[in-house]
PDB file of N, CA, C, O and CB in Angstrom:
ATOM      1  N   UNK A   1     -11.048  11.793 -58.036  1.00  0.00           N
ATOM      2  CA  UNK A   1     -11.065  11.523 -56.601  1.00  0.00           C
ATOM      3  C   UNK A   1     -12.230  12.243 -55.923  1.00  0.00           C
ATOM      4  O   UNK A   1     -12.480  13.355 -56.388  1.00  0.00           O
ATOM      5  CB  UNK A   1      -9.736  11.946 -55.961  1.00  0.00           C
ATOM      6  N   UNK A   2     -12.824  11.908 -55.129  1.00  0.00           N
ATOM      7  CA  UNK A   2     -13.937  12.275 -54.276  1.00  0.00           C
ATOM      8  C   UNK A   2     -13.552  13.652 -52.933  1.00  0.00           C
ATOM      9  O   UNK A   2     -12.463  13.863 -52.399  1.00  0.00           O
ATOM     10  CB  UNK A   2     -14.380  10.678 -53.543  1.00  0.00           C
ATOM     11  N   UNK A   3     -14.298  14.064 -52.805  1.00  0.00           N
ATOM     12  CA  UNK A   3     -14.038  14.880 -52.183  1.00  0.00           C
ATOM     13  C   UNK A   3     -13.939  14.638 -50.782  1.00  0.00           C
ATOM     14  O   UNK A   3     -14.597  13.670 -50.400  1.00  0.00           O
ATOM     15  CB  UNK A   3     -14.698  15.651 -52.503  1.00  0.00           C
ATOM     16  N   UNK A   4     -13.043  15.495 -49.579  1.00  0.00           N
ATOM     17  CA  UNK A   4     -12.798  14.910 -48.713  1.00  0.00           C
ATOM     18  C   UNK A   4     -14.156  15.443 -47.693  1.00  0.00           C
ATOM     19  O   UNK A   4     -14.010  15.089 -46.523  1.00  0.00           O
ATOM     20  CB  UNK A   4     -11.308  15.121 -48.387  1.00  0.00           C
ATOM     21  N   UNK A   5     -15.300  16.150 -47.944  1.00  0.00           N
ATOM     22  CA  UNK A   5     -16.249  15.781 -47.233  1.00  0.00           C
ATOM     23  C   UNK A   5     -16.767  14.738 -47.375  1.00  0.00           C
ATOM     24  O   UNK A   5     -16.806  13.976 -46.410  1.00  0.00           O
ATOM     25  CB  UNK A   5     -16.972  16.429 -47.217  1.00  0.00           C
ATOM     26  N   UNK A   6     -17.475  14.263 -48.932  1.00  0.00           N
ATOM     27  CA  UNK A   6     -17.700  13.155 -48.669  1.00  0.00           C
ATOM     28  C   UNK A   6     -17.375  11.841 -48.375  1.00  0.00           C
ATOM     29  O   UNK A   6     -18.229  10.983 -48.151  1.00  0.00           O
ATOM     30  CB  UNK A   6     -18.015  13.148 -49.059  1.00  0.00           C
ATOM     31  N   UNK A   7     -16.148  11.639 -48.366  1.00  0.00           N
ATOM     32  CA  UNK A   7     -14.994  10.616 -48.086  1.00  0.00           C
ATOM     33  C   UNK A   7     -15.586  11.003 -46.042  1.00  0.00           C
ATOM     34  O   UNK A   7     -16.661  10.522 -45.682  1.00  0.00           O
ATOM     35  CB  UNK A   7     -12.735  11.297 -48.940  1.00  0.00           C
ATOM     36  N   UNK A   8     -15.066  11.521 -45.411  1.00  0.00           N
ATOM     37  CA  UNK A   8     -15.626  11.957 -44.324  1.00  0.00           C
ATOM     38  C   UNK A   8     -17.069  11.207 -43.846  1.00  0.00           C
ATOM     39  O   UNK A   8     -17.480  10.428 -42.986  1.00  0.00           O
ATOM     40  CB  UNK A   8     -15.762  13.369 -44.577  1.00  0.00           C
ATOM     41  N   UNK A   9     -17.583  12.046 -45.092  1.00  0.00           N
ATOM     42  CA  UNK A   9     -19.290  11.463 -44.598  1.00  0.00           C
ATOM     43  C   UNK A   9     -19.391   9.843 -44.243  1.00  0.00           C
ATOM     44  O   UNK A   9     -20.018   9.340 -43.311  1.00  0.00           O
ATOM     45  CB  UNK A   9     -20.550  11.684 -46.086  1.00  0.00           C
ATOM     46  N   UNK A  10     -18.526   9.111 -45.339  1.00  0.00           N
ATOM     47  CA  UNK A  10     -18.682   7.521 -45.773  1.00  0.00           C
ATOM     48  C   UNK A  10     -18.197   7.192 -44.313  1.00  0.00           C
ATOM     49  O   UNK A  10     -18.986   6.399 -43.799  1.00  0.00           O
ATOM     50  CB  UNK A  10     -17.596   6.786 -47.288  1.00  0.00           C
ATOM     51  N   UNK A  11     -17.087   7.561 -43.411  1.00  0.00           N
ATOM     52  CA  UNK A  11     -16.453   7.079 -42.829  1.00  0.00           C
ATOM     53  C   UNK A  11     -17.434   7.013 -41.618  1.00  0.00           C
ATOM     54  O   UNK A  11     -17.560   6.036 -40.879  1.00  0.00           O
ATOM     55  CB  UNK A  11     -15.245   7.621 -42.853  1.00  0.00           C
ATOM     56  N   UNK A  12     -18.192   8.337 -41.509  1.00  0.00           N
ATOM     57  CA  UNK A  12     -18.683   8.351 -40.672  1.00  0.00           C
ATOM     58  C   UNK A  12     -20.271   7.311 -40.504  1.00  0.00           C
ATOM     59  O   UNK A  12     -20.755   6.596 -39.627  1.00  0.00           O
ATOM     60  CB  UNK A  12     -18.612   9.648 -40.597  1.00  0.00           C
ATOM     61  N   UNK A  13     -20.498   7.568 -41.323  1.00  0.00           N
ATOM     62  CA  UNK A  13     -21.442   6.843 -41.712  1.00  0.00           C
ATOM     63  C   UNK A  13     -21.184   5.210 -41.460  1.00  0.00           C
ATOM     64  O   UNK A  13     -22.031   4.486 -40.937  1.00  0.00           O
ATOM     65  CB  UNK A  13     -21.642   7.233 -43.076  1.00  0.00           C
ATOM     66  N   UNK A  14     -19.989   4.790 -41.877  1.00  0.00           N
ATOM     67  CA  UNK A  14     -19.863   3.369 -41.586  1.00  0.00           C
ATOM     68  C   UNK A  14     -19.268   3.017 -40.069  1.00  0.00           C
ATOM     69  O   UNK A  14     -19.222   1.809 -39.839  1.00  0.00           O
ATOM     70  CB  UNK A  14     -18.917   2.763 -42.707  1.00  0.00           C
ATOM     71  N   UNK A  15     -18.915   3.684 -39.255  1.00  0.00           N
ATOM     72  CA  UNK A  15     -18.633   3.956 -37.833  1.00  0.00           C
ATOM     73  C   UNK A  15     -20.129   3.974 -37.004  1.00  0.00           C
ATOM     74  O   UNK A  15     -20.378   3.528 -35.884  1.00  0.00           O
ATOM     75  CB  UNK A  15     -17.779   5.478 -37.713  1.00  0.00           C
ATOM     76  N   UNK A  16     -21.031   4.661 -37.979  1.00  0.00           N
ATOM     77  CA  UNK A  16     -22.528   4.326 -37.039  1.00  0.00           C
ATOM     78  C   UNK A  16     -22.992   3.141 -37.293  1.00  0.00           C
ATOM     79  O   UNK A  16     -23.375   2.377 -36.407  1.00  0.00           O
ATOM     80  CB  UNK A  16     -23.826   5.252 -37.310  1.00  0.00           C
ATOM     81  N   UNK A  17     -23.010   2.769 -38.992  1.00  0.00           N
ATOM     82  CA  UNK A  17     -23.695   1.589 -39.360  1.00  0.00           C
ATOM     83  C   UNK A  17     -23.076   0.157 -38.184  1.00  0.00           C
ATOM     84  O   UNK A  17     -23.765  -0.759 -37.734  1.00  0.00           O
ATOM     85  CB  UNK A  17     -23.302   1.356 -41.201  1.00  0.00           C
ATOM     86  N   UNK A  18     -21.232   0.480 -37.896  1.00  0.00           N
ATOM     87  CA  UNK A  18     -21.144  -1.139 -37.760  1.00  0.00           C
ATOM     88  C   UNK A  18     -20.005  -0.482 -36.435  1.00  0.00           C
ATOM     89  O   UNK A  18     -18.800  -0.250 -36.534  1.00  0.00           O
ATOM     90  CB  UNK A  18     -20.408  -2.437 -39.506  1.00  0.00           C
ATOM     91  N   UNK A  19     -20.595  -0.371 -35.660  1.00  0.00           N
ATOM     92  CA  UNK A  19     -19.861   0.728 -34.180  1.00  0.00           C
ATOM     93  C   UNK A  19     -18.854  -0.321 -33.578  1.00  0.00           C
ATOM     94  O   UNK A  19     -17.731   0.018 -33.206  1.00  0.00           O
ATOM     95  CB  UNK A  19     -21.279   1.308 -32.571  1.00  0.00           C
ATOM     96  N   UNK A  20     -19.383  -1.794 -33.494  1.00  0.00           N
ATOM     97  CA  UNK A  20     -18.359  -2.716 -32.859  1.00  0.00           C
ATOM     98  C   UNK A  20     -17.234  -3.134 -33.978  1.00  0.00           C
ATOM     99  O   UNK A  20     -16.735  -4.235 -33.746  1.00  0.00           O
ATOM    100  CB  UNK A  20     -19.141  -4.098 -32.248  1.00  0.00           C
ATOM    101  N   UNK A  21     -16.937  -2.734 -34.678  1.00  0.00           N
ATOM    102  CA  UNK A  21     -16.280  -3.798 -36.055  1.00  0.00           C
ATOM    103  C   UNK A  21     -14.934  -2.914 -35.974  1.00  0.00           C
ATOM    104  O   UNK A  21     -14.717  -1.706 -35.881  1.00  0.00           O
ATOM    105  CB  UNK A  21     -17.293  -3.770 -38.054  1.00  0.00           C
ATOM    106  N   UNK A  22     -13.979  -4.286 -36.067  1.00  0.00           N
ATOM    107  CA  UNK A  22     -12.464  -4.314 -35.910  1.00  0.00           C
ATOM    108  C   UNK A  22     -12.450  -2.569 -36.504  1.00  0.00           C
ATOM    109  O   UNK A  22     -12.537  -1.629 -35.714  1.00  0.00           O
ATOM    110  CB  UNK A  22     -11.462  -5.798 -37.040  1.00  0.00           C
ATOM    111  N   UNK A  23     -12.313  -2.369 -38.154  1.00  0.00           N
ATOM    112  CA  UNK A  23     -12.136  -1.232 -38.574  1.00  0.00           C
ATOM    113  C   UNK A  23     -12.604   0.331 -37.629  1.00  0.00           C
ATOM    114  O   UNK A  23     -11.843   1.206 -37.214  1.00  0.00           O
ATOM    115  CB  UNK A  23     -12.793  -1.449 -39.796  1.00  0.00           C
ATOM    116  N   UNK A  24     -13.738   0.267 -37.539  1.00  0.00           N
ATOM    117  CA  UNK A  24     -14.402   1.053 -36.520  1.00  0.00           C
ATOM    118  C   UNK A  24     -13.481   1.048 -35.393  1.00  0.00           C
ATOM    119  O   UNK A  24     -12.509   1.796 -35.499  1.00  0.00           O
ATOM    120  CB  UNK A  24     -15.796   0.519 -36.130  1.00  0.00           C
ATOM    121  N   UNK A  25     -13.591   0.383 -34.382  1.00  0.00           N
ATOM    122  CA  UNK A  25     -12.655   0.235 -33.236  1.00  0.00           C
ATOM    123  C   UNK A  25     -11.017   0.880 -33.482  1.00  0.00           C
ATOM    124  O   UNK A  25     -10.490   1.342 -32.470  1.00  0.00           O
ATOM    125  CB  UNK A  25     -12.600  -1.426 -32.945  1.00  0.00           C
ATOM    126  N   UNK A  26     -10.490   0.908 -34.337  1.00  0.00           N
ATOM    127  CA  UNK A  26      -8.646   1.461 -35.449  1.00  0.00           C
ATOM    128  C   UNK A  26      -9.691   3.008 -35.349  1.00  0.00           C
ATOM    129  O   UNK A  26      -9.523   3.956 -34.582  1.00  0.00           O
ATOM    130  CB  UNK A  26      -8.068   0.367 -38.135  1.00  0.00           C
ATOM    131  N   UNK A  27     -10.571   2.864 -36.213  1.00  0.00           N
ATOM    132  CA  UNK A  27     -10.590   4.694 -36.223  1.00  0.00           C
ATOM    133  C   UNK A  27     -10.727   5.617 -34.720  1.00  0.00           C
ATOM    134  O   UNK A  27     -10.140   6.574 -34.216  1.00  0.00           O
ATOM    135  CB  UNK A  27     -12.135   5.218 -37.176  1.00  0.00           C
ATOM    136  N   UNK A  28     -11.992   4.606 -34.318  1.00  0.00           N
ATOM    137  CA  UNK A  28     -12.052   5.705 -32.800  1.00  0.00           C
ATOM    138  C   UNK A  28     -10.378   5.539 -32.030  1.00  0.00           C
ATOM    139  O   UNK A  28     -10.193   6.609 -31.450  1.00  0.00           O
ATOM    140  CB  UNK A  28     -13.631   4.912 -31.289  1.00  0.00           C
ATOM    141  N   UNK A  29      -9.166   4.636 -31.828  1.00  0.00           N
ATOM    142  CA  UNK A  29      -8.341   4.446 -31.322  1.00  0.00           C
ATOM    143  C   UNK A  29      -7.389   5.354 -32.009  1.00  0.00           C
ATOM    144  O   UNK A  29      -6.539   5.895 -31.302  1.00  0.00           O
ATOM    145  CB  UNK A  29      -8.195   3.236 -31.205  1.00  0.00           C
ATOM    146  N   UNK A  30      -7.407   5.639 -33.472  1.00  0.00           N
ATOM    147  CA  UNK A  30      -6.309   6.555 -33.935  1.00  0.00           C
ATOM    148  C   UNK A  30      -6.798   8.081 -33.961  1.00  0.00           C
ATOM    149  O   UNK A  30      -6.025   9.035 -34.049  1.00  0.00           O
ATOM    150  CB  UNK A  30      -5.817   6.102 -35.422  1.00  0.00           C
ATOM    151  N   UNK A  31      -8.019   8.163 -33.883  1.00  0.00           N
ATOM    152  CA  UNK A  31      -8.507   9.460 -34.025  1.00  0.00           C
ATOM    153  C   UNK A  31      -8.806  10.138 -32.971  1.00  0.00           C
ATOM    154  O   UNK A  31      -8.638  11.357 -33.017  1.00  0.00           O
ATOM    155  CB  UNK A  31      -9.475   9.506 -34.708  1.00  0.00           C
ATOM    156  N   UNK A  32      -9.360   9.478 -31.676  1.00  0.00           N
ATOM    157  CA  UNK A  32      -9.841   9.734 -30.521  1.00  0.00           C
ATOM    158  C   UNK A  32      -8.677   9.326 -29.156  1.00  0.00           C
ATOM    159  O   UNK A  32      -8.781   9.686 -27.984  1.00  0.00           O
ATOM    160  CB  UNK A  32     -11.224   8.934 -30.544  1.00  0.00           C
ATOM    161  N   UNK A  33      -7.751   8.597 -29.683  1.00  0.00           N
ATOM    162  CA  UNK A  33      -6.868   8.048 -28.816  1.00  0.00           C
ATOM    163  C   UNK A  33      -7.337   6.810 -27.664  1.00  0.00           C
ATOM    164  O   UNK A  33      -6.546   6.440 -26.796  1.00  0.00           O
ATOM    165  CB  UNK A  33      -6.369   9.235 -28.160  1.00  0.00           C
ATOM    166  N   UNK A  34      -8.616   6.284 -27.782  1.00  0.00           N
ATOM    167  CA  UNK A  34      -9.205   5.283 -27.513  1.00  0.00           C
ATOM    168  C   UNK A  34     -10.182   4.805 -28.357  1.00  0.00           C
ATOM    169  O   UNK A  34     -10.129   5.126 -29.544  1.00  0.00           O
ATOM    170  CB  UNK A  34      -9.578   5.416 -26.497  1.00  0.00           C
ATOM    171  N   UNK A  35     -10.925   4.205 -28.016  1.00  0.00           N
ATOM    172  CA  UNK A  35     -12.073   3.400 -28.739  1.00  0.00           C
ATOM    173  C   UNK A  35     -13.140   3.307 -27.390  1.00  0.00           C
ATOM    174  O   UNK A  35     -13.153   2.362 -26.601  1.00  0.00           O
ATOM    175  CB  UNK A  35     -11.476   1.640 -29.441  1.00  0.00           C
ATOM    176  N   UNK A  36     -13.959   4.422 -27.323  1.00  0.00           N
ATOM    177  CA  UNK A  36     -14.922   4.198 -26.123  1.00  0.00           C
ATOM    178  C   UNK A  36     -16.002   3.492 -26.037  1.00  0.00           C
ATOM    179  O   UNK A  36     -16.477   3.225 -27.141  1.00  0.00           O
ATOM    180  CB  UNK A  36     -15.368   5.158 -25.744  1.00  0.00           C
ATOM    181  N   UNK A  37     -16.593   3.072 -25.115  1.00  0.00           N
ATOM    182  CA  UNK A  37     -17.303   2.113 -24.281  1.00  0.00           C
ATOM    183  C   UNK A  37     -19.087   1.948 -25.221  1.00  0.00           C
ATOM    184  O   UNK A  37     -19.860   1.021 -25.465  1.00  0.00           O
ATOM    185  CB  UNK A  37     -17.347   2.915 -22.369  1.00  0.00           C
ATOM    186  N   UNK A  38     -19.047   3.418 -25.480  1.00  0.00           N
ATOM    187  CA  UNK A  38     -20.507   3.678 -25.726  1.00  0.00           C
ATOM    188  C   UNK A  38     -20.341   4.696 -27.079  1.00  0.00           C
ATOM    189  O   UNK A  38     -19.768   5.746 -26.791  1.00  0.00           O
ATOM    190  CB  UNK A  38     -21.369   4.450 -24.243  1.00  0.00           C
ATOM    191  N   UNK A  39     -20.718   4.574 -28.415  1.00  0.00           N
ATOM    192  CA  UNK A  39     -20.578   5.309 -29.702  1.00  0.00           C
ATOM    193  C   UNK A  39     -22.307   6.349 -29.642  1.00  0.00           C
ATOM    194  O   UNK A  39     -23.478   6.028 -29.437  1.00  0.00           O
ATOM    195  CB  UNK A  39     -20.368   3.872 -31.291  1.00  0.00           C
ATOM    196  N   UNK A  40     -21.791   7.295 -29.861  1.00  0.00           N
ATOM    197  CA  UNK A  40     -22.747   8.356 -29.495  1.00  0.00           C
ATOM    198  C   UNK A  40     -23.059   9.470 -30.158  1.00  0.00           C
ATOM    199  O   UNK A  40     -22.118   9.708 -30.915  1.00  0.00           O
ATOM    200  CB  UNK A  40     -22.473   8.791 -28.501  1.00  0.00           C
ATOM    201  N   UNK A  41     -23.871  10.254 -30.260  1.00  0.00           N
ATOM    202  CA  UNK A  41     -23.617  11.342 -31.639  1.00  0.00           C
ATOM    203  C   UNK A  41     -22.714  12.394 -31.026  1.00  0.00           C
ATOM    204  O   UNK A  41     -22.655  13.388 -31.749  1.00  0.00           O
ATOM    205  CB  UNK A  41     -25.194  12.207 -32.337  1.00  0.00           C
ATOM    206  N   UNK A  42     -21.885  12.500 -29.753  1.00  0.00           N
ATOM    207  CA  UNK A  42     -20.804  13.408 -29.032  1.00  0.00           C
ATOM    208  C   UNK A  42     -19.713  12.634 -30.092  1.00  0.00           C
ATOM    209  O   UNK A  42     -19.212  12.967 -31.166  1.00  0.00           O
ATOM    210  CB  UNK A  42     -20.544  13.215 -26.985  1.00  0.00           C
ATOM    211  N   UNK A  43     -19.618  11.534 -29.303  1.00  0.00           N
ATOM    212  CA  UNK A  43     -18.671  10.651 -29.912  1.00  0.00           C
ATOM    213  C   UNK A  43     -18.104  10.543 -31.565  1.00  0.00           C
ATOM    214  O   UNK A  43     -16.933  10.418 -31.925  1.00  0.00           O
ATOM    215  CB  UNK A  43     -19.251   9.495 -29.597  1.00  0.00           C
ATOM    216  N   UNK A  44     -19.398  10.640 -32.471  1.00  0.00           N
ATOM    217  CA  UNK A  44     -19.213  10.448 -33.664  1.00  0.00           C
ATOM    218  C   UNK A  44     -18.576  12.146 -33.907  1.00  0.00           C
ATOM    219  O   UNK A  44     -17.527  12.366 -34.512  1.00  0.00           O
ATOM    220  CB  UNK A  44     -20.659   9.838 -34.463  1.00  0.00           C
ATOM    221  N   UNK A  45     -19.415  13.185 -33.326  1.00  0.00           N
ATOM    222  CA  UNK A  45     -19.015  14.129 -33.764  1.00  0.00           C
ATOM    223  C   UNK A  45     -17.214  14.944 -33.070  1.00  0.00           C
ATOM    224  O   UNK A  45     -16.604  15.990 -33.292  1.00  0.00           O
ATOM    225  CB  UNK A  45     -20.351  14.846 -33.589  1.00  0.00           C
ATOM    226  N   UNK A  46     -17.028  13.934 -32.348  1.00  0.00           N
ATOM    227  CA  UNK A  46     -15.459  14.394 -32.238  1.00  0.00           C
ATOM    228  C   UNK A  46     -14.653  13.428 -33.066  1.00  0.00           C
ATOM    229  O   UNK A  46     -13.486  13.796 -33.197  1.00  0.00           O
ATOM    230  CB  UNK A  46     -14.843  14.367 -30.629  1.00  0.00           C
ATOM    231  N   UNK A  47     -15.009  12.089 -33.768  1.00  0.00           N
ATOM    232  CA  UNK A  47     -14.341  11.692 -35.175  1.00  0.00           C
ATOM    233  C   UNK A  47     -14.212  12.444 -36.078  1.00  0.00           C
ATOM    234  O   UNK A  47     -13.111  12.487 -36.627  1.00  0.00           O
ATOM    235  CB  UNK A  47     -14.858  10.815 -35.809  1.00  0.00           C
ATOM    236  N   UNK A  48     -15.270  13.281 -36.535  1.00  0.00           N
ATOM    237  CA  UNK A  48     -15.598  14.184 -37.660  1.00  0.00           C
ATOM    238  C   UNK A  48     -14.967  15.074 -37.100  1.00  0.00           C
ATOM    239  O   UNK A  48     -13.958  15.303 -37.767  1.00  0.00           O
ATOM    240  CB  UNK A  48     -17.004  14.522 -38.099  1.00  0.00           C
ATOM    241  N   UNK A  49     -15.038  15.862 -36.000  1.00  0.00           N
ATOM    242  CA  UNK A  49     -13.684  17.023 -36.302  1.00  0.00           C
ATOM    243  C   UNK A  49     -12.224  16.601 -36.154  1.00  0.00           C
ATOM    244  O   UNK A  49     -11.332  17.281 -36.661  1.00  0.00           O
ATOM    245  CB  UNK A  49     -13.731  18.284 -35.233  1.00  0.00           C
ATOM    246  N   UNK A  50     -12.079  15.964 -35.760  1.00  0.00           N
ATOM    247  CA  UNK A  50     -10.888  14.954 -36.363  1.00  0.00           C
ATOM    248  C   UNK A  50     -10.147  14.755 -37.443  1.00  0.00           C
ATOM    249  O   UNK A  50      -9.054  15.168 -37.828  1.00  0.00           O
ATOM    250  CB  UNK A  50     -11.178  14.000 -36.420  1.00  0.00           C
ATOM    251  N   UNK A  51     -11.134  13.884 -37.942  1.00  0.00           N
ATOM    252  CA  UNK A  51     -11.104  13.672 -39.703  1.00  0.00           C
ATOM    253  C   UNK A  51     -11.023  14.842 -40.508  1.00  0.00           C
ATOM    254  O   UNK A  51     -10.435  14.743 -41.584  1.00  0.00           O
ATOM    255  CB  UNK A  51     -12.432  12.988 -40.297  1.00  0.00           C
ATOM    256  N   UNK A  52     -11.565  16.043 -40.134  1.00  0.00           N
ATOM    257  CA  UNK A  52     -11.608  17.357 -40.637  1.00  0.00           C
ATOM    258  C   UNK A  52     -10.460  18.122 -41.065  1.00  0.00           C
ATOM    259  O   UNK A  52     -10.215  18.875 -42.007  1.00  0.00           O
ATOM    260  CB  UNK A  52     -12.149  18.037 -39.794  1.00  0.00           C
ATOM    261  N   UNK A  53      -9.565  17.486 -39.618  1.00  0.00           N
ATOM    262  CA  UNK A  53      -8.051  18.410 -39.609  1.00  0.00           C
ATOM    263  C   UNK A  53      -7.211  17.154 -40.105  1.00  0.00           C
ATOM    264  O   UNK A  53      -6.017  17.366 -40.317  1.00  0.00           O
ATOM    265  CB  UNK A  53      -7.384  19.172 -37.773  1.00  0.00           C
ATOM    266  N   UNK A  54      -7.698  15.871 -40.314  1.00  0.00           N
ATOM    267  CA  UNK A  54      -6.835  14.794 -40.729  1.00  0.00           C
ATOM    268  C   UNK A  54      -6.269  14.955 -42.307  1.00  0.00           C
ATOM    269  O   UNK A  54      -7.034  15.309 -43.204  1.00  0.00           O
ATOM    270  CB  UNK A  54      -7.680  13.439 -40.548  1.00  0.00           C
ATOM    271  N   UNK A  55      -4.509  14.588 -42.608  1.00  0.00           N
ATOM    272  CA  UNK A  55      -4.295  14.977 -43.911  1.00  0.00           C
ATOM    273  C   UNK A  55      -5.018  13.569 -44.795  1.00  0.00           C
ATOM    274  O   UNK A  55      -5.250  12.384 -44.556  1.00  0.00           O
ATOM    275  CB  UNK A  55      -2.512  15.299 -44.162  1.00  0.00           C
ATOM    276  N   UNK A  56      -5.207  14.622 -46.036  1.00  0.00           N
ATOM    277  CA  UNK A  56      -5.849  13.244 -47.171  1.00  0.00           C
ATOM    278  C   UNK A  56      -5.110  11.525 -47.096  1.00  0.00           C
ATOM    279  O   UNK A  56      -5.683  10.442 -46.971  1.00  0.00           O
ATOM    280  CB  UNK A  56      -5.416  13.851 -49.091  1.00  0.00           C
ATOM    281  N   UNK A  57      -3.793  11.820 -47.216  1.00  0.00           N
ATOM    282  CA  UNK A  57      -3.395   9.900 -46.970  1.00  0.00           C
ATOM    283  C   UNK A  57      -4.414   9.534 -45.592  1.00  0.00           C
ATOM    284  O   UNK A  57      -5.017   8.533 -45.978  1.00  0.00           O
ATOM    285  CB  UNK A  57      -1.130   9.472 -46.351  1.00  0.00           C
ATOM    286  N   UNK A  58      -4.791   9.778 -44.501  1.00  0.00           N
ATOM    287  CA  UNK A  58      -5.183   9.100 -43.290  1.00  0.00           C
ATOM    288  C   UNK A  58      -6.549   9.113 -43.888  1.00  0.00           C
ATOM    289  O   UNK A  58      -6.984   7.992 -44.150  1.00  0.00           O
ATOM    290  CB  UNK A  58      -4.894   9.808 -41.736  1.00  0.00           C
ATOM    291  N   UNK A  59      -7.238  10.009 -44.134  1.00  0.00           N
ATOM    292  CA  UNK A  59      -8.783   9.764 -44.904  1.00  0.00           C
ATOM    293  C   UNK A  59      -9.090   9.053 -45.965  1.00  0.00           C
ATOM    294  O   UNK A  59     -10.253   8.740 -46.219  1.00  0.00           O
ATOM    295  CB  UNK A  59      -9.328  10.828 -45.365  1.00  0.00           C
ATOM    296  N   UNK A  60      -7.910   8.668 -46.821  1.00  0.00           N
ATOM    297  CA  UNK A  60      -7.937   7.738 -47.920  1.00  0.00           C
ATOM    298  C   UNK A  60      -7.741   6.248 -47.391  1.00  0.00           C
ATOM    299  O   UNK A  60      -8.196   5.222 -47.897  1.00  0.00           O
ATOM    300  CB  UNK A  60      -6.818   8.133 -48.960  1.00  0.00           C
ATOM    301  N   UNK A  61      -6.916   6.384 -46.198  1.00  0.00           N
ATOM    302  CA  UNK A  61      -6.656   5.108 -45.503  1.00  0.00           C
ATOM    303  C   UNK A  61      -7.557   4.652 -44.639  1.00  0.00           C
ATOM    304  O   UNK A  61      -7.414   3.489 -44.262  1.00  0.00           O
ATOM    305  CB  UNK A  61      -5.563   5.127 -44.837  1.00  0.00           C
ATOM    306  N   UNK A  62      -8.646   5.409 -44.141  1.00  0.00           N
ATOM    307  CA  UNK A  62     -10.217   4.629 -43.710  1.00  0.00           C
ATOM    308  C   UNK A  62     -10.792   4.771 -44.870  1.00  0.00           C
ATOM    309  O   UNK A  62     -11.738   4.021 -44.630  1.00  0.00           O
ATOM    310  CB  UNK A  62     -11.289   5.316 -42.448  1.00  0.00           C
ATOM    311  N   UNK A  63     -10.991   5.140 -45.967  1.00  0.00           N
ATOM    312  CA  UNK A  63     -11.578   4.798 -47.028  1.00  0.00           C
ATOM    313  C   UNK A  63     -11.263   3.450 -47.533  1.00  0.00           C
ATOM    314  O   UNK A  63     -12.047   2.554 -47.846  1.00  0.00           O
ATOM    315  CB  UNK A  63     -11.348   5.700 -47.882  1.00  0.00           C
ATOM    316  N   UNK A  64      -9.858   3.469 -47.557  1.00  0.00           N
ATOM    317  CA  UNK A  64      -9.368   2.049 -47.881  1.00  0.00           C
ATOM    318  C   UNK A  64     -10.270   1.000 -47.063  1.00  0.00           C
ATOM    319  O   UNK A  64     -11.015   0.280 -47.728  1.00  0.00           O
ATOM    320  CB  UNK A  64      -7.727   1.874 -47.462  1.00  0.00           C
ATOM    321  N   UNK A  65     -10.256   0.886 -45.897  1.00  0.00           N
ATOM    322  CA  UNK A  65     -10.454   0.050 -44.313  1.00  0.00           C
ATOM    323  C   UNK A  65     -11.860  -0.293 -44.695  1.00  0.00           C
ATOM    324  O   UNK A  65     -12.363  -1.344 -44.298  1.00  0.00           O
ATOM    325  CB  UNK A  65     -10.310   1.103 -42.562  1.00  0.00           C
ATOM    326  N   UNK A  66     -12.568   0.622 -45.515  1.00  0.00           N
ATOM    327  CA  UNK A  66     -14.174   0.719 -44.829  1.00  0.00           C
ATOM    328  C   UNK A  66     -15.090  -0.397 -46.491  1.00  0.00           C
ATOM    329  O   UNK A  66     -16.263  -0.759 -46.572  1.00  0.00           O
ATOM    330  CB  UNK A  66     -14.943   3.299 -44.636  1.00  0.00           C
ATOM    331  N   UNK A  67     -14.077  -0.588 -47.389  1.00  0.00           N
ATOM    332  CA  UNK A  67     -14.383  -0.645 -48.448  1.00  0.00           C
ATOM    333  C   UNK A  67     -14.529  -2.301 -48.061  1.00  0.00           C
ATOM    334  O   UNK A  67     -14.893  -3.106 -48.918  1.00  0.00           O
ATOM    335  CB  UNK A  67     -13.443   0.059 -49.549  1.00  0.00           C
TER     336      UNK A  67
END
């Protein structure tokens, strides 16, 4: 199994690559408690501390999403 930084990294990474896309939109809404207007490097970086304190099933489950 991969480690949960880089599992992290992927997520984040695919949240910049594709900012409007259904999946994207589920993470900022479960992680951030919305899905805001404008994706931003504030923005990305309050996913990532997020994801940080998130347990492994929820990080395996945007891994799942992003695949």
């Amino acid at each position: 199994m991969k480690n949960k930084q880089r599992e992290i990294e992927e997520i984040i990474q695919f949240v910049q690559n594709h900012p409007e896309s259904t999946v994207s939109r589920r993470i900022y809404r479960e992680t951030l408690g919305e899905a805001p207007a404008r994706i931003d490097s504030a923005v990305l970086r309050q996913v990532r501390d997020k994801l940080e304190i998130a347990d492994e099933f929820t990080i395996e489950g945007y891994n799942y999403l992003i695949r």
